[in-house]
C-alpha positions in Angstrom: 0.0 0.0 0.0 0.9 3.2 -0.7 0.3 4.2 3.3 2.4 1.5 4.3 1.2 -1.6 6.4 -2.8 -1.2 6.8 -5.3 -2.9 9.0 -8.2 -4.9 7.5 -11.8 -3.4 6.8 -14.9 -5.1 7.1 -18.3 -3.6 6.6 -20.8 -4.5 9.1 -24.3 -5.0 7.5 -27.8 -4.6 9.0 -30.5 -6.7 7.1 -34.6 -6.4 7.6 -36.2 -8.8 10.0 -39.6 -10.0 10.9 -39.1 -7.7 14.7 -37.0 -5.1 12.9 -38.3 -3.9 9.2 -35.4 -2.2 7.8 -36.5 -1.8 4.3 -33.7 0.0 2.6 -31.3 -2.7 3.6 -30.5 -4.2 0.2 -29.3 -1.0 -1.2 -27.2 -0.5 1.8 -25.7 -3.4 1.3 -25.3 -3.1 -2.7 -23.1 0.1 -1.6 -21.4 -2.0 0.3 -20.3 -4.4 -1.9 -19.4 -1.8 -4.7 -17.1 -0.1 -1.9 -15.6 -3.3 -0.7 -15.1 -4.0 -4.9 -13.6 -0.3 -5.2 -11.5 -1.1 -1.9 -9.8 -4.4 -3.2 -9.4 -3.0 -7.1 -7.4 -0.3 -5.1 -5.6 -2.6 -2.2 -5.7 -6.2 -2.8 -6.8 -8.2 0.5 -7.4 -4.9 2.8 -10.9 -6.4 3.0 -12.7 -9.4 5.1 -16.0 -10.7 4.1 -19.4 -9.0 4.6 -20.8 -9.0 8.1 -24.4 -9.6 7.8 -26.3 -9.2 10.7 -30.0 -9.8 11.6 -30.6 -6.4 13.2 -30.5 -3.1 12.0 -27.5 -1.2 13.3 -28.9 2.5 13.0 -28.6 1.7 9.0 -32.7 2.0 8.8 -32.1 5.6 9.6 -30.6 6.7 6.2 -29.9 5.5 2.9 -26.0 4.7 1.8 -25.6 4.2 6.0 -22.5 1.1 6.4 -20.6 0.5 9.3 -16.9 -0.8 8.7 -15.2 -1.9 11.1 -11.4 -1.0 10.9 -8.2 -3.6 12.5 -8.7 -6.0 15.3 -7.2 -6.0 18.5 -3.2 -7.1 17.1 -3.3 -3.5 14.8 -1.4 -1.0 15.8 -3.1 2.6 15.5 -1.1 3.7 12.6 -2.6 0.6 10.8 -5.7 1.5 11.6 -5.4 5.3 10.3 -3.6 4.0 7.1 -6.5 1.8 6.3 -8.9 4.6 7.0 -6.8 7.2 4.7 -7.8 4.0 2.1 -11.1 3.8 2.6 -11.7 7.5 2.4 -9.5 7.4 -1.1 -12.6 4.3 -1.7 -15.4 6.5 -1.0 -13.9 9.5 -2.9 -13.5 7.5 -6.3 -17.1 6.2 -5.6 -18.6 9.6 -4.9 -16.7 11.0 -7.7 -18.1 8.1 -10.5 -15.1 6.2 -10.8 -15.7 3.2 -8.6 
């Protein structure tokens, strides 16, 4: 990487349930996946799979709304800020058309 040793991403994905109608959920995730597609055209294996989880994590409460989770315990902070300088050069390309 071009920031030096990163941390991993992972997005954290809410889905709709019978309890908890989240009804947007699917194009939440499809944003997802383009930025996790965007992420490893840009940085080869700085993802981990998809978290999909049965609840809504605050996503319900506007569209485009993911939750990544950046580095596990064994990243340093630096890692962690690399991978996030990463993601927001992700988002940028996406915003801008070019994901």
């Amino acid at each position: 990487s071009k920031y030096g040793k990163t941390a991993k991403l992972m997005m954290v994905m809410g889905m709709d349930t019978a309890a908890r109608p989240h009804k947007n959920w699917q194009e939440n995730l499809s944003l997802a996946l383009k930025l996790q597609a965007q992420l490893e055209r840009q940085t080869p294996g700085i993802t981990r799979p998809i978290s999909l989880w049965a609840a809504r994590l605050n996503q319900d409460l506007s569209s485009g709304a993911i939750l990544v989770e950046v580095g596990a315990a064994g990243n340093t902070r630096q890692q962690a800020l690399n991978a996030a300088e990463l993601l927001a050069d992700a988002i940028i390309s996406i915003a801008r058309g070019c994901g």
